[in-house]
MIFI-930086 format. One record per residue (C-alpha): residue in one letter; x, z, y. Coordinates in nm, 2 decimals. Example, Ala and Ser with C-alpha at 12.3 -4.5 7.8 and 13.67 -1.06 7.14 Angstrom:
2
<atom><r>A</r><xx>1.23</xx><zz>0.78</zz><yy>-0.45</yy></atom>
<atom><r>S</r><xx>1.37</xx><zz>0.71</zz><yy>-0.11</yy></atom>
END
This chain:
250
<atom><r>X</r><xx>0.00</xx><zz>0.00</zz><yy>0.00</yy></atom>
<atom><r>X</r><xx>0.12</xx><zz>-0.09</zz><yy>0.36</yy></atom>
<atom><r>X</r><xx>0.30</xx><zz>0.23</zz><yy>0.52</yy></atom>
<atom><r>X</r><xx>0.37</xx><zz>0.11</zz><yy>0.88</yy></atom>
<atom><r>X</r><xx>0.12</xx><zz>0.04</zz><yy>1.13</yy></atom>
<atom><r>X</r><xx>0.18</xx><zz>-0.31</zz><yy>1.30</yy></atom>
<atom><r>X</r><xx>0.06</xx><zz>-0.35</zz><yy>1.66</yy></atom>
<atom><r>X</r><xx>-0.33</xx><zz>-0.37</zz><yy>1.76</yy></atom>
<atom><r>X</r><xx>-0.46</xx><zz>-0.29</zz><yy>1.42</yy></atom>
<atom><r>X</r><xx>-0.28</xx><zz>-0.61</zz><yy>1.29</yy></atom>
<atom><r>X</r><xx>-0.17</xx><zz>-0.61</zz><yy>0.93</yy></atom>
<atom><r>X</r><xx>0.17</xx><zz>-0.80</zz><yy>0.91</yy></atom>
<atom><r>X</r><xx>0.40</xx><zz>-0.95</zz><yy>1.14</yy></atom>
<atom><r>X</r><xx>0.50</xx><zz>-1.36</zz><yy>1.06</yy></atom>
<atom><r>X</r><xx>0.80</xx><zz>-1.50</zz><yy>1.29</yy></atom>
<atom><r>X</r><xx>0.85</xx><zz>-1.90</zz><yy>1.28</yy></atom>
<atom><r>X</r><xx>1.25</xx><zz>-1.93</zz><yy>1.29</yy></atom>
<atom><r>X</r><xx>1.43</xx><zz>-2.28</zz><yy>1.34</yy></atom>
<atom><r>X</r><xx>1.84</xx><zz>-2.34</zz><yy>1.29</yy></atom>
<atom><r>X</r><xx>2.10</xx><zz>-2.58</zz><yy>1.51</yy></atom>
<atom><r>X</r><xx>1.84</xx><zz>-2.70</zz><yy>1.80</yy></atom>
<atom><r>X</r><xx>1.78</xx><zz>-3.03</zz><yy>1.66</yy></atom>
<atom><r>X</r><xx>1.67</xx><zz>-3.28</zz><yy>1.87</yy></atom>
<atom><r>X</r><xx>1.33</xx><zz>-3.31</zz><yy>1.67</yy></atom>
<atom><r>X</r><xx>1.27</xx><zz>-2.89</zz><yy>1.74</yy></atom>
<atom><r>X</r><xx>1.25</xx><zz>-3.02</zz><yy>2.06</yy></atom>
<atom><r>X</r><xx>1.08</xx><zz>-3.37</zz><yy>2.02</yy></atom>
<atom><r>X</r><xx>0.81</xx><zz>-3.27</zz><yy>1.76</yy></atom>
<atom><r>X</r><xx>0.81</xx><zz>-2.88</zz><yy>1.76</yy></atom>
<atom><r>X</r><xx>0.81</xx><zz>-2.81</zz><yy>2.07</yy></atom>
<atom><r>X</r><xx>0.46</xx><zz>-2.95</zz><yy>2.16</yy></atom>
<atom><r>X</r><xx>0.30</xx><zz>-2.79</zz><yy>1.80</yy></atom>
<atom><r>X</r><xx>0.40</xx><zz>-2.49</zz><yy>1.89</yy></atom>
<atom><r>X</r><xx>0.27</xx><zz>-2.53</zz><yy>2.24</yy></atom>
<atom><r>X</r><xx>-0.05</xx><zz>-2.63</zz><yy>2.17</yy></atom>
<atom><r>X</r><xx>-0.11</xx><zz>-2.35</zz><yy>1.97</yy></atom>
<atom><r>X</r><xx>0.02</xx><zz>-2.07</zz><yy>2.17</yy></atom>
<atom><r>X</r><xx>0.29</xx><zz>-2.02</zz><yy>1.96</yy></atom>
<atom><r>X</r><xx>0.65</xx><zz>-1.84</zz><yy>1.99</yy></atom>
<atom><r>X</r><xx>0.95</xx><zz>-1.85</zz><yy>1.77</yy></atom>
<atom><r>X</r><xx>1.30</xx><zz>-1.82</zz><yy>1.73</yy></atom>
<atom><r>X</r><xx>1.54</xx><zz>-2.11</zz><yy>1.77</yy></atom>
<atom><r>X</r><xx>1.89</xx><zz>-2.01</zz><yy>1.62</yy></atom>
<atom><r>X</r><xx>2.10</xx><zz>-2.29</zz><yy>1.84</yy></atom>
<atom><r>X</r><xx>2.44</xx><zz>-2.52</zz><yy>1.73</yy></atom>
<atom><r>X</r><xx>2.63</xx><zz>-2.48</zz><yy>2.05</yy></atom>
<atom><r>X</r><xx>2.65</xx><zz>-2.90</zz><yy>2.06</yy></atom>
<atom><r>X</r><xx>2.29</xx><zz>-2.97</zz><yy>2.08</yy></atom>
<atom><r>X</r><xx>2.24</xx><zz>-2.70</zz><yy>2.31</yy></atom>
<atom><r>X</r><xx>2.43</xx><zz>-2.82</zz><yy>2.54</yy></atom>
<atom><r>X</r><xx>2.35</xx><zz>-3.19</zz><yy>2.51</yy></atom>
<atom><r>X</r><xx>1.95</xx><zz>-3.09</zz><yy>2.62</yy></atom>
<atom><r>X</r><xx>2.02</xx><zz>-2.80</zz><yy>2.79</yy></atom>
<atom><r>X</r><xx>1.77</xx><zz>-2.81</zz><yy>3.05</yy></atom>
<atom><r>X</r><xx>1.51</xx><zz>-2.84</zz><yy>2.79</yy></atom>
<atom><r>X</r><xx>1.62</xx><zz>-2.52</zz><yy>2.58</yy></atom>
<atom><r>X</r><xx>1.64</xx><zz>-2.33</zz><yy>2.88</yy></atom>
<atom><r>X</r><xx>1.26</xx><zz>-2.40</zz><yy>2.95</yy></atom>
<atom><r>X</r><xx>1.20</xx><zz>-2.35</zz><yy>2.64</yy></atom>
<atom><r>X</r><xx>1.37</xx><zz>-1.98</zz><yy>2.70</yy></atom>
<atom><r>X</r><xx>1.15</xx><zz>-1.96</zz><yy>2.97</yy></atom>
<atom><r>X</r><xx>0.84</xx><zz>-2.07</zz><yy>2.80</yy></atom>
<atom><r>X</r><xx>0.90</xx><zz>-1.70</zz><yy>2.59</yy></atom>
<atom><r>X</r><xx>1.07</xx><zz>-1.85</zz><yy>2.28</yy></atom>
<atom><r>X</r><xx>1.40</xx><zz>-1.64</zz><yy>2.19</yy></atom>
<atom><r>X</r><xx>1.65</xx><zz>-1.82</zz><yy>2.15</yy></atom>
<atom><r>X</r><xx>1.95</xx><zz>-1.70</zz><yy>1.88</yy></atom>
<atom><r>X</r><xx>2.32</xx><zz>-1.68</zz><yy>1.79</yy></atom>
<atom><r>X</r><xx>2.42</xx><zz>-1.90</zz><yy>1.52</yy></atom>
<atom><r>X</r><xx>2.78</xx><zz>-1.92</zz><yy>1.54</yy></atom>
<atom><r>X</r><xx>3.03</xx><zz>-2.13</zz><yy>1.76</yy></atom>
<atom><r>X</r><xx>3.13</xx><zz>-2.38</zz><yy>1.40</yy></atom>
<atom><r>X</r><xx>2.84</xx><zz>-2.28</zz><yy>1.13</yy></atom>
<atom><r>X</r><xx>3.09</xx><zz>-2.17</zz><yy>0.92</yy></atom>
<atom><r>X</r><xx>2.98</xx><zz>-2.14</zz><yy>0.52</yy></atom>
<atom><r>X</r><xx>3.13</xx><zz>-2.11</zz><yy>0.19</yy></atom>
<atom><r>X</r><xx>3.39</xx><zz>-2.37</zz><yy>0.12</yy></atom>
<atom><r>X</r><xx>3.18</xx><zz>-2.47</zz><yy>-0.21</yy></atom>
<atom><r>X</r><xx>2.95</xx><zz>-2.73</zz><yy>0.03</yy></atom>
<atom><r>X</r><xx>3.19</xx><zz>-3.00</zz><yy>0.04</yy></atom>
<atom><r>X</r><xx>3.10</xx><zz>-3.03</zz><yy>0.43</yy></atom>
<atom><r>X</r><xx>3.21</xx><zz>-2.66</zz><yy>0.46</yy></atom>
<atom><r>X</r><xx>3.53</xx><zz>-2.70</zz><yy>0.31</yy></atom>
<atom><r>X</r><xx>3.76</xx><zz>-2.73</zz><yy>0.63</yy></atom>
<atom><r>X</r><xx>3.57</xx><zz>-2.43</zz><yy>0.83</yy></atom>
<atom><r>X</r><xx>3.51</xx><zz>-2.23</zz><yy>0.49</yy></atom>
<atom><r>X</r><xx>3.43</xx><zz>-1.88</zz><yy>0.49</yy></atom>
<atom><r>X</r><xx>3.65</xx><zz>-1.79</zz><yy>0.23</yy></atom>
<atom><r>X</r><xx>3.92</xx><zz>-1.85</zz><yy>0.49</yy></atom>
<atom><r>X</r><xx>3.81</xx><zz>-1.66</zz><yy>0.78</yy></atom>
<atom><r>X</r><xx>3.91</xx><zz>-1.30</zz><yy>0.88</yy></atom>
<atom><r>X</r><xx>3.69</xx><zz>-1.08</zz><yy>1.02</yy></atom>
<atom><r>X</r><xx>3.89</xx><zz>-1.14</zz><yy>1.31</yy></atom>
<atom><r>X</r><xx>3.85</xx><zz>-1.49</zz><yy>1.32</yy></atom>
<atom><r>X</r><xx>3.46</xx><zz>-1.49</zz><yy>1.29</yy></atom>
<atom><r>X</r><xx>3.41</xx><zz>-1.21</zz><yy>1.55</yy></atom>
<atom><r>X</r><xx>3.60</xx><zz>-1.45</zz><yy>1.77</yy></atom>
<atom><r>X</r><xx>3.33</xx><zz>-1.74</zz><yy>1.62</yy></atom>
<atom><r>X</r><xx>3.05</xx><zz>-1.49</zz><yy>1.69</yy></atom>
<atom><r>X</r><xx>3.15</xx><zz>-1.38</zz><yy>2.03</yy></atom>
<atom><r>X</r><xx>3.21</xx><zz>-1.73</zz><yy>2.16</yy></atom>
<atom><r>X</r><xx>2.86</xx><zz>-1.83</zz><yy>2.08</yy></atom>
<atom><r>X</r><xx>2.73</xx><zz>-1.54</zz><yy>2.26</yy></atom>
<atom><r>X</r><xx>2.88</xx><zz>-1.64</zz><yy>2.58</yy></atom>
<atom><r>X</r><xx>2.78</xx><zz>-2.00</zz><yy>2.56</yy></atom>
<atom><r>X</r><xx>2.45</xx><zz>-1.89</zz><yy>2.51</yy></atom>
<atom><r>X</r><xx>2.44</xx><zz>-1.66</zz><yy>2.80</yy></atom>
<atom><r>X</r><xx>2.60</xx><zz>-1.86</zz><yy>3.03</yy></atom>
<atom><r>X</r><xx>2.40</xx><zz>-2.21</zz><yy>2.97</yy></atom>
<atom><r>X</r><xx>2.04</xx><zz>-1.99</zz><yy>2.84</yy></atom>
<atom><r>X</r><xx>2.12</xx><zz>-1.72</zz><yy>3.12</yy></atom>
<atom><r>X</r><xx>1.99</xx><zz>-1.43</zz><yy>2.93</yy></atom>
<atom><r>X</r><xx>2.21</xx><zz>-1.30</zz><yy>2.57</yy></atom>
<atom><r>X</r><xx>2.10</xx><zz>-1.35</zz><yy>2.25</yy></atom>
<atom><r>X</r><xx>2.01</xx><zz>-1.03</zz><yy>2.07</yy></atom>
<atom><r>X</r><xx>1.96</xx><zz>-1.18</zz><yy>1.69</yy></atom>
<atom><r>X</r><xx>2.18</xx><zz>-1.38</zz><yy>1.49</yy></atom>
<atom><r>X</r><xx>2.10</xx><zz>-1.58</zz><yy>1.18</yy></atom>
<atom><r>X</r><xx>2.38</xx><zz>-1.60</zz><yy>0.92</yy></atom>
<atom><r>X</r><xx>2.48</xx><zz>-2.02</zz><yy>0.84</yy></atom>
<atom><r>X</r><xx>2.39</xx><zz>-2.10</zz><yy>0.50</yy></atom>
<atom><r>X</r><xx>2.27</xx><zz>-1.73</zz><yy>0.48</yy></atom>
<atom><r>X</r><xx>2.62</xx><zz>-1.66</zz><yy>0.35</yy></atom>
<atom><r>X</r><xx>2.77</xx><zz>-1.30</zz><yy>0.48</yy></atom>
<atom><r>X</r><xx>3.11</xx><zz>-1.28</zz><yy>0.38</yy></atom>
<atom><r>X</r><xx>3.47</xx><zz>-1.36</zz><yy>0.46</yy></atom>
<atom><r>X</r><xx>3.80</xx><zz>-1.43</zz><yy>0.27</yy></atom>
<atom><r>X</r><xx>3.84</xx><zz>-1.43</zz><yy>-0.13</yy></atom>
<atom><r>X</r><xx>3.86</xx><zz>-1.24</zz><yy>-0.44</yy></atom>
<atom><r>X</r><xx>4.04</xx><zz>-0.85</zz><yy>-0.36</yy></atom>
<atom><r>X</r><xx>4.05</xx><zz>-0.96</zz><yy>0.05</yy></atom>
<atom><r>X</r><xx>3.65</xx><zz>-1.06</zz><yy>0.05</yy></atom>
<atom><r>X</r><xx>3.46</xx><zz>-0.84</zz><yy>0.32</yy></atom>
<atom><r>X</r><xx>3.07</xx><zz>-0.85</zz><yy>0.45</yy></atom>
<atom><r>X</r><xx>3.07</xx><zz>-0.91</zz><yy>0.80</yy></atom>
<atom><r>X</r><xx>2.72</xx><zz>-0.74</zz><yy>0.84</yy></atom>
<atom><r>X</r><xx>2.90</xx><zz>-0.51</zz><yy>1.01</yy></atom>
<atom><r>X</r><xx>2.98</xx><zz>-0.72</zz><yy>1.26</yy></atom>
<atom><r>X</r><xx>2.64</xx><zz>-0.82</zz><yy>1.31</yy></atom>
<atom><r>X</r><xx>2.48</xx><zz>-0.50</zz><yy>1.31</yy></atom>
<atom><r>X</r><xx>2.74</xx><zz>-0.37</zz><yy>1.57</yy></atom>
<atom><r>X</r><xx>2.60</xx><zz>-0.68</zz><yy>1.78</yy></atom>
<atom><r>X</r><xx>2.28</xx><zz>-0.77</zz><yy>1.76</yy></atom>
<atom><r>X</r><xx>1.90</xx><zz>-0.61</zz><yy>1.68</yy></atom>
<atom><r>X</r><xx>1.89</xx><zz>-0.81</zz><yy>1.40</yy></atom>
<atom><r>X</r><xx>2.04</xx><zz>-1.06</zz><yy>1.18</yy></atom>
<atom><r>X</r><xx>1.84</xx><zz>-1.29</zz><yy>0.99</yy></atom>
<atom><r>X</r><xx>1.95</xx><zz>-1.44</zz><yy>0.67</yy></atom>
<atom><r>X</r><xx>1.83</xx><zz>-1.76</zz><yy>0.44</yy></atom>
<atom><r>X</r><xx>1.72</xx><zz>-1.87</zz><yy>0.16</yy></atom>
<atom><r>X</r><xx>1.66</xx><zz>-1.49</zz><yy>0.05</yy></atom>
<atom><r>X</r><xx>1.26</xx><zz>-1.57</zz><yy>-0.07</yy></atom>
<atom><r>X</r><xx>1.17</xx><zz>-1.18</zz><yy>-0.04</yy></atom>
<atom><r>X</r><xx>0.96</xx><zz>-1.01</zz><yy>0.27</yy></atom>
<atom><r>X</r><xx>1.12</xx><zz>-0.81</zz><yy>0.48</yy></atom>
<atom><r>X</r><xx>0.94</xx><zz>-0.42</zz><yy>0.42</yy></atom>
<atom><r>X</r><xx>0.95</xx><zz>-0.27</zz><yy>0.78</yy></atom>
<atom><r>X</r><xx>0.98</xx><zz>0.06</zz><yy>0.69</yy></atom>
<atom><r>X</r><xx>1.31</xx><zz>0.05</zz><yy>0.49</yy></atom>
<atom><r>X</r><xx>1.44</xx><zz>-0.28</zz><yy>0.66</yy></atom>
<atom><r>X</r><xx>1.81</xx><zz>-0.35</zz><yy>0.71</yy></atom>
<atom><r>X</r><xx>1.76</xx><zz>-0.54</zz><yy>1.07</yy></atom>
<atom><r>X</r><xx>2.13</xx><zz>-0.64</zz><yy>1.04</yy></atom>
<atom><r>X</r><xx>1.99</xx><zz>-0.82</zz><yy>0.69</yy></atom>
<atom><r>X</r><xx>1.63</xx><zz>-0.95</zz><yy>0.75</yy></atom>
<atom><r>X</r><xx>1.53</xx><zz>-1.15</zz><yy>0.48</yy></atom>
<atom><r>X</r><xx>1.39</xx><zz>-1.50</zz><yy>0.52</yy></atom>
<atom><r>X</r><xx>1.16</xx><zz>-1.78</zz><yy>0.33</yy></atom>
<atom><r>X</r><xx>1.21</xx><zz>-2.13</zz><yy>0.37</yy></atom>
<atom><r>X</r><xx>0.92</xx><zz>-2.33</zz><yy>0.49</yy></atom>
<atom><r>X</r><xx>1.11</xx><zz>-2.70</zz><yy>0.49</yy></atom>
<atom><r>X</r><xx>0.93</xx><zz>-2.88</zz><yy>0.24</yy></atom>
<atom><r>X</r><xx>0.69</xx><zz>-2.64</zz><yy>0.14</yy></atom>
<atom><r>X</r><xx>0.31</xx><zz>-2.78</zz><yy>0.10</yy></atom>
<atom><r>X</r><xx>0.11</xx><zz>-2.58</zz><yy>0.34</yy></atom>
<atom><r>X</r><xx>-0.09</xx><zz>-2.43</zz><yy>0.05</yy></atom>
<atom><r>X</r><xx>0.26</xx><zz>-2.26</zz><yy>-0.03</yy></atom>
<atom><r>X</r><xx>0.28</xx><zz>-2.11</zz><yy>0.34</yy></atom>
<atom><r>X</r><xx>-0.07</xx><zz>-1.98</zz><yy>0.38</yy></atom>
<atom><r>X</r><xx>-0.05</xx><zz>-1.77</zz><yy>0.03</yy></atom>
<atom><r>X</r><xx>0.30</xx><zz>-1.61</zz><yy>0.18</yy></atom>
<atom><r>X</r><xx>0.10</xx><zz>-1.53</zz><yy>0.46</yy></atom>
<atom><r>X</r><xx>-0.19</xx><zz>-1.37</zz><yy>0.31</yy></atom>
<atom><r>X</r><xx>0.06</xx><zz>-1.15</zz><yy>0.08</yy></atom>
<atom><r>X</r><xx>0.25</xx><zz>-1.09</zz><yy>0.39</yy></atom>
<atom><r>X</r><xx>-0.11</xx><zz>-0.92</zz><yy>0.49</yy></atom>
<atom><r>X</r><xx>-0.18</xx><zz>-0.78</zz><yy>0.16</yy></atom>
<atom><r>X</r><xx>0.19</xx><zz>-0.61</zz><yy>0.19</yy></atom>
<atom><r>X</r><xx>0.19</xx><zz>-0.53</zz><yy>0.53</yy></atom>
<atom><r>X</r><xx>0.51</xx><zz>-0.63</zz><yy>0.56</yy></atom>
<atom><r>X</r><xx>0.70</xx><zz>-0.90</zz><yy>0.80</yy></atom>
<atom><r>X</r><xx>0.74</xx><zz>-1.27</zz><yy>0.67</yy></atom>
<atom><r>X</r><xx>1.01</xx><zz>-1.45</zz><yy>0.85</yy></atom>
<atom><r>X</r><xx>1.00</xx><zz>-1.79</zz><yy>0.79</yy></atom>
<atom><r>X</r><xx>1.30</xx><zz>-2.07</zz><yy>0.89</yy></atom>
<atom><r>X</r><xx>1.27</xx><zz>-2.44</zz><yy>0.93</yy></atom>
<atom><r>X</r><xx>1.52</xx><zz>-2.72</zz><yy>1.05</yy></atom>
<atom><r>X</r><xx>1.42</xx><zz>-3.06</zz><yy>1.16</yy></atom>
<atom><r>X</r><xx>1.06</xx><zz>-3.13</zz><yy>1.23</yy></atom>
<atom><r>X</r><xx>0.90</xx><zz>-3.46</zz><yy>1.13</yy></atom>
<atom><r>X</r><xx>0.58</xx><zz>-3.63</zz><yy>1.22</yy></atom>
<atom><r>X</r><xx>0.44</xx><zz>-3.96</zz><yy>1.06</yy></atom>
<atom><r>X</r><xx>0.56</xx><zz>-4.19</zz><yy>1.36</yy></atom>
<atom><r>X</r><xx>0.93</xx><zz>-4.13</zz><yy>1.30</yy></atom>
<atom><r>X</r><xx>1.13</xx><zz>-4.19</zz><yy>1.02</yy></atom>
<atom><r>X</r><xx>1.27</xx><zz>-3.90</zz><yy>0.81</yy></atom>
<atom><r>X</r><xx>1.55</xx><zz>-3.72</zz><yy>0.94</yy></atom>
<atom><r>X</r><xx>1.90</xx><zz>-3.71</zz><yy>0.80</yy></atom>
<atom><r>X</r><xx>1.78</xx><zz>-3.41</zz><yy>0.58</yy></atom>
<atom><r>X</r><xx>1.48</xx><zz>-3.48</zz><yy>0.43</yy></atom>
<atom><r>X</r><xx>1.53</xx><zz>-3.14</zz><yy>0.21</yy></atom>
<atom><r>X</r><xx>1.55</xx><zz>-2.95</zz><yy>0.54</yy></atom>
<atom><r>X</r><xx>1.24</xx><zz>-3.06</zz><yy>0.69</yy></atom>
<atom><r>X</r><xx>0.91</xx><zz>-2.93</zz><yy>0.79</yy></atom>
<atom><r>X</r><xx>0.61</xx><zz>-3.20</zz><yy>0.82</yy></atom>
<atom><r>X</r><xx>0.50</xx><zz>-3.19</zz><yy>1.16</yy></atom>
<atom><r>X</r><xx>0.13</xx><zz>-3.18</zz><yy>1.01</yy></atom>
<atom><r>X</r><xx>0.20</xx><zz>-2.90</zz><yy>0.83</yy></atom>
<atom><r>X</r><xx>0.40</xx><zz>-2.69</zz><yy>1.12</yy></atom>
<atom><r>X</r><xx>0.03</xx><zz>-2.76</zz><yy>1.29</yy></atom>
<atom><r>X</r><xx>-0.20</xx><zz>-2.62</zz><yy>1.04</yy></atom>
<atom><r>X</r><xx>0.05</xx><zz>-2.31</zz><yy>0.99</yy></atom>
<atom><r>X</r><xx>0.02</xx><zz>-2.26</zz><yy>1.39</yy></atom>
<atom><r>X</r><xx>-0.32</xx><zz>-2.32</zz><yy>1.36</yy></atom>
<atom><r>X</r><xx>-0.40</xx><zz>-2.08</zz><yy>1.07</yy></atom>
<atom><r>X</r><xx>-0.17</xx><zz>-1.82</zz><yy>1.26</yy></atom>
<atom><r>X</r><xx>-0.34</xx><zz>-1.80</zz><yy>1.58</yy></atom>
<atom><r>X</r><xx>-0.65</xx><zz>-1.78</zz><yy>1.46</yy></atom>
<atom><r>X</r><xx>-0.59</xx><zz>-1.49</zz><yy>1.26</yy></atom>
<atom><r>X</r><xx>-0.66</xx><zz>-1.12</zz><yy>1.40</yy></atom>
<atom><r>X</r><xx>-0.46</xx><zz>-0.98</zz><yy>1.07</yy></atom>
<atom><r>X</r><xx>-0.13</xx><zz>-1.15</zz><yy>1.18</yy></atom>
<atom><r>X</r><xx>0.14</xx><zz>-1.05</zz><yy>1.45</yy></atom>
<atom><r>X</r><xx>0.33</xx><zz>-1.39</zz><yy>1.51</yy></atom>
<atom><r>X</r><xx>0.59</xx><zz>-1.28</zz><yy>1.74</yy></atom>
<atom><r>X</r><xx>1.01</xx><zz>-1.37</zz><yy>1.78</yy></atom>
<atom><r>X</r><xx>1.27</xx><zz>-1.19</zz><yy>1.54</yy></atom>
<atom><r>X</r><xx>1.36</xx><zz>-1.04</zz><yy>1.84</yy></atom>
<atom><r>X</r><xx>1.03</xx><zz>-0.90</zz><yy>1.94</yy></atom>
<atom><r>X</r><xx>0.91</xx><zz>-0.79</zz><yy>1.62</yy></atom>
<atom><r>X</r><xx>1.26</xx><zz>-0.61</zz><yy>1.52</yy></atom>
<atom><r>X</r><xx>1.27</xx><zz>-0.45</zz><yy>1.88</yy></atom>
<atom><r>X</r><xx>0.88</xx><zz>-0.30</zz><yy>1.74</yy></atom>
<atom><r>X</r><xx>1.01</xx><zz>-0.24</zz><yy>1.39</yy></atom>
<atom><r>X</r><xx>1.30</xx><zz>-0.05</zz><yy>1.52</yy></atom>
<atom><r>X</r><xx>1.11</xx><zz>0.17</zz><yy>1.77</yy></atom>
<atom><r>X</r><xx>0.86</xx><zz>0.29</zz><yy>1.56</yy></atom>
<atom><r>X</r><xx>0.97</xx><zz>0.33</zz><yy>1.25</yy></atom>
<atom><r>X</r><xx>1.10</xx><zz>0.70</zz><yy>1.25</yy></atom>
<atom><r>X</r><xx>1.49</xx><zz>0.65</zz><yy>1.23</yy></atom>
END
């Protein structure tokens, strides 16, 4: 049975989370998410932030958070992509460095800091075998909360580690798929944090990851289904780990 009490008699908290401000989060999310009153959480690629900047920062403006993701996405050196910038060979020097650089791109182009971070690839360590270390730490020393990917579990506000909040794909995932999460989210009373990467609509061809894509008719009827339930909390990371944390008792 649910143990913590969400906001205004609501029943679970769902935050909509998108990685490395691609052009179509901007393009084709952007307006969804608008037309149904809806804030999320953009984790941004310093690149394509500052390639659209104007746009991000009115979309700062517009009350979506936007996130730390890194300066170089670094991930395990087993992607093939990965394998020059692999975590395996960082320090926890070298990613605090990585970290903190972020953070002051962010500031200085968004104008406000980023309080979350979402771990790349959801991967949370550094270095090999005797010399691997988390870097949660890290993370926990520097933002509310940390989000991390693909970990398919609901984040249980009561016993939450903010520095480790779980999160659920939705690329790819028939809408049937989304709504059950969200009505065991309710059931649960728990906090469903869901994450997303390039959004498509029917006009435009796929995009160069068709595995890490969210139907643009689908990201509607989620918004849709959201807003017009009185059970459901859809807020930022930010917002709802800044609630969790204040009233949780410690």
């Amino acid at each position: 049975m649910p143990n913590f009490t969400w906001p205004d008699r609501q029943r679970a908290a769902v935050s909509l989370t998108f990685d490395d401000a691609r052009d179509s989060q901007l393009d084709h999310g952007a307006p969804i998410l608008a037309k149904h009153g809806t804030l999320a959480t953009f984790y941004v690629s310093l690149g394509p932030l500052q390639a659209r900047a104007s746009e991000w920062v009115a979309m700062s403006a517009a009350g979506h958070e936007i996130g730390n993701h890194t300066t170089t996405h670094p991930c395990t050196a087993n992607n093939e992509w990965s394998r020059d910038n692999g975590l395996e060979d960082h320090t926890l020097a070298t990613l605090e460095q990585d970290i903190d650089g972020a953070a002051e791109t962010i500031e200085r182009v968004i104008g406000t800091p980023a309080t979350t971070f979402a771990y790349p690839c959801g991967d949370r360590f550094v270095g090999r075998g005797e010399r691997t270390q988390s870097y949660v730490p890290l993370i926990a020393r520097r933002f509310l909360a940390g989000r991390g990917y693909p970990d398919e579990t609901y984040a249980a506000p009561s016993v939450v580690d903010l520095a480790q909040v779980p999160g659920i794909t939705m690329d790819g995932v028939p809408i049937e798929r989304l709504t059950t999460l969200v009505e065991v989210a309710i059931e649960l009373g728990s906090w469903l944090v869901l994450v997303a990467h390039d959004v498509e609509v029917s006009t435009t061809p796929p995009g160069p990851d068709p595995d890490l894509t969210i139907p643009g008719d689908v990201l509607d009827t989620l918004c849709g289904t959201l807003a017009a339930d009185s059970r459901v909390w859809c807020a930022s990371v930010r917002d709802v780990a800044g609630y969790v944390a204040a009233h949780r008792g410690g």
